[in-house]
Phi, psi and omega in degrees: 000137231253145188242109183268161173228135179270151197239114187273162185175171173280124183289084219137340213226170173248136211214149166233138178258141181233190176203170205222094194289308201261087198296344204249039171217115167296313203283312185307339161316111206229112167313117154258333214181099161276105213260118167256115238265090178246024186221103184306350165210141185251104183282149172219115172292124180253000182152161185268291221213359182284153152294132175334113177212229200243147169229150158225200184181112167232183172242180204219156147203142195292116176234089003281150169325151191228114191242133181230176192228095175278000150214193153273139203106290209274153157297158196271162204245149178243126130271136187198204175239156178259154239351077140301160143251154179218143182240130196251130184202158174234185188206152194254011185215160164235172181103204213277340158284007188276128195263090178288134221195129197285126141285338216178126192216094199251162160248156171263137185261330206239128160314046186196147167208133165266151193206136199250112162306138189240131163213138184250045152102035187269134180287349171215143158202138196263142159257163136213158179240114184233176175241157182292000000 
């Protein structure tokens, strides 16, 4: 059975849970998760089958932006700070040649934003999130 944590929080807002065996060792903290907090409480899966250990949770905001993809499929999650503006683009190619083209150009009210990728049947397209 999966081992869980409720995560009590501000709604809007983005919190990371980490873990621990050894609370007197800083460095031993391990990121399970960045949670964007849309609710007041969060159930959070933290593990399975590890040995018992410390869990914590604070809130964060991304300063530079952090664009994750949590499955395939799904939309991609933006973390940053709010209001901010950000121009969301995509490119069919990276590196120094890559010619980038805005899709989208948002301010944030929440320190999270989902965001729906567009491929228009292109065999490769690349994302970022920049500030103008």
């Amino acid at each position: 059975m999966p081992r869980t944590v409720t995560l009590f929080g501000r709604p809007g807002h983005t919190f990371a849970v980490e873990r621990s065996t050894h609370l007197t060792d800083p460095i031993r903290w391990e990121l399970i998760r960045r949670l964007p907090h849309t609710n007041l409480a969060e159930t959070v899966i933290v593990g399975n089958a590890e040995p018992l250990g410390f869990y914590r949770a604070f809130e964060f905001e991304s300063n530079p932006p952090l664009l994750e993809s949590p499955r395939i499929g799904s939309p991609l999650l933006l973390y940053g700070q709010p209001g901010v503006t950000y121009l969301f683009q995509y490119s069919p190619a990276i590196g120094a040649d890559a010619t980038w083209t805005i899709l989208e150009s948002f301010t944030l009210s929440n320190s999270f934003r989902f965001l729906v990728p567009t491929n228009t049947g292109a065999l490769n397209r690349f994302y970022r999130t920049i500030k103008p």
